[in-house]
C-alpha positions in Angstrom: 0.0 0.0 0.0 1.1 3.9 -0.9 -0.7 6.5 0.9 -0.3 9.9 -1.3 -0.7 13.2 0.6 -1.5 16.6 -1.7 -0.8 20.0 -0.5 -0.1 23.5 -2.6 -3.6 23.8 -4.3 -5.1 27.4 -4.1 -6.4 30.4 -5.7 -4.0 32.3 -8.1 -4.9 35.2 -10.7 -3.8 34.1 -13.9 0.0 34.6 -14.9 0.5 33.4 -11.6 2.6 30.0 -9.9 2.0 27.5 -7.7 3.7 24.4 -6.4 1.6 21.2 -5.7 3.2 18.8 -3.3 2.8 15.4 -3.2 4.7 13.2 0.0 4.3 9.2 -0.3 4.0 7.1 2.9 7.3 4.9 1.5 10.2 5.7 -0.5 9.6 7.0 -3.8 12.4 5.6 -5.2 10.9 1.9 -4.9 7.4 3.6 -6.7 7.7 3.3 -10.9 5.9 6.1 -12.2 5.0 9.0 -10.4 2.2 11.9 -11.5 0.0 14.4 -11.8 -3.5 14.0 -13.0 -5.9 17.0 -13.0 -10.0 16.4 -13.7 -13.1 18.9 -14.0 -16.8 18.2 -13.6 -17.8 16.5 -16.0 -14.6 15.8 -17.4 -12.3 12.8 -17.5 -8.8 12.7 -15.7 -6.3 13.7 -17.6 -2.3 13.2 -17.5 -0.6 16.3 -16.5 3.1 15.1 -16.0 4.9 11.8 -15.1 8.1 11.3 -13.7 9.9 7.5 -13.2 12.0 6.2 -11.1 14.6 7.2 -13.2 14.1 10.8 -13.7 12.2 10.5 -17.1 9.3 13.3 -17.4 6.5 13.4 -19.7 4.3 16.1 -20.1 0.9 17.2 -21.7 0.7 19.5 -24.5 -1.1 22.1 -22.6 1.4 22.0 -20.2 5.0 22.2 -21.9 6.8 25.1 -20.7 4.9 26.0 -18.3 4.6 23.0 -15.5 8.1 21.3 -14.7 7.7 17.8 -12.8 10.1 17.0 -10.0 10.9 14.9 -7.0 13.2 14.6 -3.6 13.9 11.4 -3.2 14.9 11.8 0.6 11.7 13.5 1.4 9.4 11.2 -0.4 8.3 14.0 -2.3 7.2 15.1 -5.9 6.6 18.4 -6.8 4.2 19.9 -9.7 5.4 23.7 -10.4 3.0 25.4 -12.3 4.0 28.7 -13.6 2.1 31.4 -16.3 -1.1 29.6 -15.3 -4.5 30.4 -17.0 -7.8 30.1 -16.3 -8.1 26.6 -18.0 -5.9 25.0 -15.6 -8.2 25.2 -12.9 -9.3 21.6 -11.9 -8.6 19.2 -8.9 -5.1 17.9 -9.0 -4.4 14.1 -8.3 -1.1 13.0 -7.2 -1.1 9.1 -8.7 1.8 6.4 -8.0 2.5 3.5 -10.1 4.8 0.4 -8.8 5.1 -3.0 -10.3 5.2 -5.7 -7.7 5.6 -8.9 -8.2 5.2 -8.1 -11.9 1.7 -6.8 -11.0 0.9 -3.1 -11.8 -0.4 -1.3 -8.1 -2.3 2.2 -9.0 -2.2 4.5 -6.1 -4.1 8.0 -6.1 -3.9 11.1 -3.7 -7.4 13.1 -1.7 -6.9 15.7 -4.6 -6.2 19.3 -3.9 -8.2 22.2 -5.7 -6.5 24.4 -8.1 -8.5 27.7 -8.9 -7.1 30.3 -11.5 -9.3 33.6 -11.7 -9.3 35.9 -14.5 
């Protein structure tokens, strides 16, 4: 089991940053794939950036240049910084882990924390 912990979500104007954290209850260098997933209502969740164990990030379109994926392996942490943010990015943000154990795929997802950007 992985217990995933968001914090960082607010209210920004748009143009603005923020920094979504996400802190794993084990080591995240034992968890495969590491993310952010972001959903609306009415809307599907959607891939926002990945990270693996090995430092190899993947991104959405909407989200290249602006949101950089990153992680601290000694604090069981990844980080989402998302910088010149618009209006469309508001959504709730997902913090998801992915581990192969036993050559079985575990999916692990976050509470969620709510990302608003005004006009």
């Amino acid at each position: 089991q992985v217990q995933l912990v968001e914090s960082g979500g607010g209210l920004v104007q748009a143009g603005g940053s923020l920094r979504l954290s996400c802190t794993a209850s084990r080591s995240i260098s034992t968890i495969t794939v590491m993310g952010w997933y972001r959903q609306t209502p009415g809307n599907q969740r959607d891939m926002v950036a990945t990270i693996t164990s090995s430092g190899g990030t993947n991104y959405a379109d909407s989200v290249k240049g602006r949101f950089t994926i990153s992680k601290d392996n000694a604090k069981n942490t990844v980080y989402l910084q998302m910088n010149s943010l618009k209006p469309e990015d508001t959504a709730v943000y997902y913090c998801n882990a992915q581990r192969v154990q036993f050559g079985s795929w575990n999916n692990y997802w976050g509470q969620g924390t709510q990302v608003t950007v005004s006009s």
